[in-house]
C-alpha positions in Angstrom: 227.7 291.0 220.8 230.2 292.1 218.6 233.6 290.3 218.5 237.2 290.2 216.7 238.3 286.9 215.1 242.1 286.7 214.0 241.9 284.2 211.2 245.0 283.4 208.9 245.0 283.5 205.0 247.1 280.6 203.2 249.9 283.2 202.6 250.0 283.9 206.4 248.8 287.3 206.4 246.1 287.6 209.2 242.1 289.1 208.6 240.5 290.8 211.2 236.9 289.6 211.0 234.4 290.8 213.2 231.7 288.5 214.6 228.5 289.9 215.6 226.5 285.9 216.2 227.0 284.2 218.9 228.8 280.9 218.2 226.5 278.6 220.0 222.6 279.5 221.0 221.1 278.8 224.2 222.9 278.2 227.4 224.0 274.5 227.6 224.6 272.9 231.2 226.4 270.2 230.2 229.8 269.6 232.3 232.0 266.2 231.2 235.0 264.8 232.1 235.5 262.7 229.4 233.2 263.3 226.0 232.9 260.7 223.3 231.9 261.2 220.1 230.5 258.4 217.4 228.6 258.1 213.9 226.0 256.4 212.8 227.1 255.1 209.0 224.2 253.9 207.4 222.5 253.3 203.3 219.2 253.6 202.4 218.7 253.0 198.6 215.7 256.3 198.9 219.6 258.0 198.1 219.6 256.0 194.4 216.5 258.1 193.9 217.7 260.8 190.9 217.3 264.2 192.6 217.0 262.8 196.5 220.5 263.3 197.5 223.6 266.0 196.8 225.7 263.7 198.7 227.7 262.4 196.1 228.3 262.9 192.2 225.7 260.4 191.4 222.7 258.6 192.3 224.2 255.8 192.8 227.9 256.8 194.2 225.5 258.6 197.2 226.2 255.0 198.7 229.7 255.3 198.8 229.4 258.3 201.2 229.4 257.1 204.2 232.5 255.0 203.8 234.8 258.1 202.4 233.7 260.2 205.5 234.5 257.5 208.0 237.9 257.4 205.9 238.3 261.5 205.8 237.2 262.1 209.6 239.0 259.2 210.4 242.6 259.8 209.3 242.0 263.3 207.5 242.2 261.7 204.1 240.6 259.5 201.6 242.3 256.3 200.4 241.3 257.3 196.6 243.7 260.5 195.7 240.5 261.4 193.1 238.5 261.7 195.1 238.4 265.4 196.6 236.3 266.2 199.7 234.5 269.3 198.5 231.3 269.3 196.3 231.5 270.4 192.7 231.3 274.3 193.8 233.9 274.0 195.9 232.2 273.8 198.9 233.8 271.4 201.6 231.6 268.7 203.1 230.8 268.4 206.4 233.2 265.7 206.7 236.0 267.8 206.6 234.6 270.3 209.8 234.6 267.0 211.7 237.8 266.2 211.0 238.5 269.3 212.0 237.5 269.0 215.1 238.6 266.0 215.8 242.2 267.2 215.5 241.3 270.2 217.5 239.8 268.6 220.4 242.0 265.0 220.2 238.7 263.1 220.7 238.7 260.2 218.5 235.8 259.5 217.0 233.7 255.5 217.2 231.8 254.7 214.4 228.9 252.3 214.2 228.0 250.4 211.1 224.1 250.2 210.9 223.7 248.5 207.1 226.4 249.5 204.5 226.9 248.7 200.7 230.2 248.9 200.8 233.2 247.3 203.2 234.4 249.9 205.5 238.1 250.7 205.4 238.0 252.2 209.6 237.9 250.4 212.5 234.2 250.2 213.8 231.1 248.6 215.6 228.6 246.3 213.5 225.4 246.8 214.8 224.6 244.3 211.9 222.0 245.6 209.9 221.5 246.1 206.1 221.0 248.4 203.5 217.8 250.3 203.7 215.2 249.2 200.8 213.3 251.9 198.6 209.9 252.6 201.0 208.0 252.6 197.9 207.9 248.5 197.6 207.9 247.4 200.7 209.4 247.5 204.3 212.8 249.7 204.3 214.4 248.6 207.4 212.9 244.7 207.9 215.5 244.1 210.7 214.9 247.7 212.8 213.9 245.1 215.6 217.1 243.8 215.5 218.8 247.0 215.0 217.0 248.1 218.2 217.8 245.7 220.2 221.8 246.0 218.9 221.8 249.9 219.3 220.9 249.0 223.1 223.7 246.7 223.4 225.9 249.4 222.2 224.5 252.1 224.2 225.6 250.1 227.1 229.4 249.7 225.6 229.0 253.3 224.6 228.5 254.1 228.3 231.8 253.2 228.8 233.9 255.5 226.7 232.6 258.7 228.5 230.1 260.9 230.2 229.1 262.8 227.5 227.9 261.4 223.9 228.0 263.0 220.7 225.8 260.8 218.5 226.1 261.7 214.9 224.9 260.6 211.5 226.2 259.9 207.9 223.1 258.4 205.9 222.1 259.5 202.2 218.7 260.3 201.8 217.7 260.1 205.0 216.2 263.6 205.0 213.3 261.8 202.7 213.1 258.9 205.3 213.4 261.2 208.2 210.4 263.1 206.4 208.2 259.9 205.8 209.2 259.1 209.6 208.3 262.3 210.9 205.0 262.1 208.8 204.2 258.5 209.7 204.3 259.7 213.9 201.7 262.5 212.6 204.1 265.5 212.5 203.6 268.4 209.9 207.1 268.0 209.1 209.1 269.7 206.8 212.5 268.9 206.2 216.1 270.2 205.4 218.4 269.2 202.1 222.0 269.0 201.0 221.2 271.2 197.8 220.6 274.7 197.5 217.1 274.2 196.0 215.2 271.4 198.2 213.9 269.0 195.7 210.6 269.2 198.7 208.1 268.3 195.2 210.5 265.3 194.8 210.5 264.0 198.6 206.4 264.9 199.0 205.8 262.8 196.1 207.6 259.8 197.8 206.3 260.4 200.9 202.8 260.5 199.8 203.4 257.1 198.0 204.8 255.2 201.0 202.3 256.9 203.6 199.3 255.6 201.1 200.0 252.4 202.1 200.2 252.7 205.5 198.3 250.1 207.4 196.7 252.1 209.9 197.9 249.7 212.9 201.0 250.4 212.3 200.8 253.9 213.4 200.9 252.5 217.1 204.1 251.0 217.1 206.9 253.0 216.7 209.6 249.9 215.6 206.8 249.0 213.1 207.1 252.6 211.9 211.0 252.3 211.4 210.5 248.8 209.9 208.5 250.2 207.2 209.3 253.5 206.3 212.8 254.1 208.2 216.5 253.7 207.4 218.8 251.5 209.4 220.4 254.4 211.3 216.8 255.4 213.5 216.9 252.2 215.4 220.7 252.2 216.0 220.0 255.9 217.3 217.3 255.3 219.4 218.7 251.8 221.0 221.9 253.9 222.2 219.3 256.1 223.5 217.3 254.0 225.7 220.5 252.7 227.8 223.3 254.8 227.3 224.3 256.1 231.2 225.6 259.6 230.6 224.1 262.6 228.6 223.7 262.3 224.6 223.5 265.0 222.1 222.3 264.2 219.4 224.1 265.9 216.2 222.5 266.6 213.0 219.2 268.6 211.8 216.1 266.8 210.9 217.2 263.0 210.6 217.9 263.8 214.1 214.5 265.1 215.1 212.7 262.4 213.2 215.0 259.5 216.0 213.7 261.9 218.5 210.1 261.3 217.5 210.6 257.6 217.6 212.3 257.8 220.9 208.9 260.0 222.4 207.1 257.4 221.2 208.7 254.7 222.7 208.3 257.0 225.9 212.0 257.3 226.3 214.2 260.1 227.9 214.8 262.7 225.4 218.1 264.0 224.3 219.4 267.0 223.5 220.4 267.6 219.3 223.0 270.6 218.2 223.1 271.2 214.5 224.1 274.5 212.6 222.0 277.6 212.0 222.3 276.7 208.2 219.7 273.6 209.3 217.6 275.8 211.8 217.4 279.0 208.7 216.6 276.8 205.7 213.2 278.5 204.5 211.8 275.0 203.3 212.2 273.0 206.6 210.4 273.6 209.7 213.1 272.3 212.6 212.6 274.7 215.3 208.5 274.2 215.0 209.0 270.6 214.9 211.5 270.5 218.1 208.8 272.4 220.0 206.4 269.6 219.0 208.2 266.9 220.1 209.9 268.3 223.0 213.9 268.6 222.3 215.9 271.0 223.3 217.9 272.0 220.2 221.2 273.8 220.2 222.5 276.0 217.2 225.7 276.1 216.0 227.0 279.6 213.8 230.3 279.1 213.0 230.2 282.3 211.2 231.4 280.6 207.6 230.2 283.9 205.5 233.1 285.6 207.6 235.8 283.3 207.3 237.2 284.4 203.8 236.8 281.5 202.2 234.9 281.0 199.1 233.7 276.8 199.6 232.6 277.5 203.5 230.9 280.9 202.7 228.3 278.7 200.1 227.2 277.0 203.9 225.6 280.3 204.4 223.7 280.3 200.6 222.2 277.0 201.7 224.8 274.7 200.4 225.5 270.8 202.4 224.8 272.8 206.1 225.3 270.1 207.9 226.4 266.3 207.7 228.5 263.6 209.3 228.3 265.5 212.8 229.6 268.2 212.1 227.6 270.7 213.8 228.0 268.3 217.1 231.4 268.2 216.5 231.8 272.0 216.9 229.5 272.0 219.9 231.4 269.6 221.7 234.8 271.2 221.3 232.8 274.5 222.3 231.7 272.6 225.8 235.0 271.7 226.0 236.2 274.9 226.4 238.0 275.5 222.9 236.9 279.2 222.0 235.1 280.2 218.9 237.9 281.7 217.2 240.3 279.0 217.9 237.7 276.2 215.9 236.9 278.7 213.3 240.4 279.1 213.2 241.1 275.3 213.1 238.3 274.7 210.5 239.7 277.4 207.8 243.0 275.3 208.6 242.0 272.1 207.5 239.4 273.1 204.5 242.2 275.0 202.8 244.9 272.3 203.1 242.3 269.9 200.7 243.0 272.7 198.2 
């Protein structure tokens, strides 16, 4: 259906835009009273791997991620003035939509340490964990028991701040764990990337290594799974899962869908995900196939960027970032909330173009 947008340029002057997607696919019956909405901050050093990860300017600053989203989303800047929250094109991360949104809906966001380099400089939850090892040489995640057992213990205080969970996601690299996950539960996965061009040769190549060792017992525990070829932030997920009282969404693409395939295995209920088109239209992943495999109900988020008249967003729709740090839950919740499409498209162009 066809539909006027009444977005403002810096200057003031308004664009007419017209709008022919519908904002948000399927038809959600989620009601809530009081919505919550956390991330996941987590390292996995697959993200030191040259090539793995557009989520920072190096290899190795790909670890400081996490911590300068938890900053941006947090208080809607970063500490360090240098430090600019766009990619070198110009395009703004994700970071910056959820921030977004969490000035447009006034729902504070939680976050939830799962095993960081780097001290975080936000208020949060420890589920204790570590850094996530290279799969490569040897287990990734060696306390994803632990983890597990945490992320239920936070589930249960979770349950607490609302009805409704958004349960986001800030981990580098974890496309290339969520693949070797995926692949390690016998899916035909393909998944999504940061870049433009998905460095899939790259992330089959590791894969392929870490799977070749795979002890074939394994393969019938799930935990055991996450222990070896994971990153800290699957076992966090899924533990929240397992005893969190209200409804969850789930919010990002396929590091999402790979919790979900730990979570069928560990015969749990299955949550919902919402993540953007940009994840769902990416020609080298496979995320509505694999969602039908493992039984999620995924919604799509089209927030229209190519529209929006500006330059950064409109590279979302070329393939650039598409999603990250929740950002695709964020704009779903505030759309079950009731806020209108124009009015977060609205609120997004707002707060990308004052980081200019």
């Amino acid at each position: 259906m066809k539909r006027e947008a009444d977005i403002f340029k810096p200057d003031g002057k308004k664009m007419i835009l017209s709008i022919h997607m519908p904002f948000l696919t399927g038809s959600p019956r989620l009601s809530c009273k009081k919505p919550a909405f956390c991330i996941i901050l987590g390292n996995t050093l697959v993200s030191t791997i040259p090539g793995i990860s557009g989520a920072g300017p190096t290899p190795e600053k790909t670890l400081l991620t996490p911590n300068l989203d938890a900053e941006l989303v947090t208080r809607g800047r970063i500490a360090n003035p240098d430090i600019k929250p766009n990619t070198p094109t110009g395009c703004p991360t994700p970071a910056t939509i959820t921030r977004a949104m969490v000035e447009l809906t006034g729902v504070l966001p939680i976050f939830i340490n799962a095993g960081l380099r780097y001290p975080l400089t936000v208020p949060y939850l420890d589920a204790v964990g570590c850094v996530g090892n290279d799969p490569r040489y040897g287990d990734a995640v060696p306390l994803a028991q632990q983890l597990f057992s945490h992320g239920q213990e936070l589930g249960k205080i979770l349950s607490g701040t609302g009805d409704l969970l958004i349960l986001g996601e800030c981990v580098p690299g974890g496309t290339t764990t969520a693949l070797c996950m995926l692949r390690a539960l016998g899916y035909p996965a393909a998944v999504s990337s940061s870049f433009v061009n998905n460095p899939r040769d790259r992330k089959e190549a590791i894969c392929q290594e870490v799977l070749a060792g795979l002890p074939p017992h394994i393969r019938q525990d799930p935990l055991a799974l996450v222990r070896r070829v994971g990153d800290p932030m699957i076992p966090v997920a899924a533990g929240i899962a397992r005893t969190y009282a209200g409804t969850l969404v789930l919010a990002g693409g396929t590091q999402m869908l790979a919790v979900c395939g730990v979570i069928k295995a560990l015969q749990g209920r299955m949550p919902a995900v919402a993540t953007t088109v940009y994840v769902r239209d990416d020609p080298s992943a496979n995320v509505e196939e694999l969602a039908e495999m493992i039984g999620v109900t995924v919604y799509y988020v089209d927030p229209g960027f190519g529209e929006l008249g500006h330059v950064g967003l409109a590279r979302y729709c070329t393939g650039e970032v598409k999603e990250g740090t929740g950002a695709g839950g964020a704009m779903f919740m505030a759309s079950i909330m009731g806020f209108t499409p124009d009015q977060i498209r609205e609120k997004i162009f707002e707060t990308v173009n004052a980081y200019r």
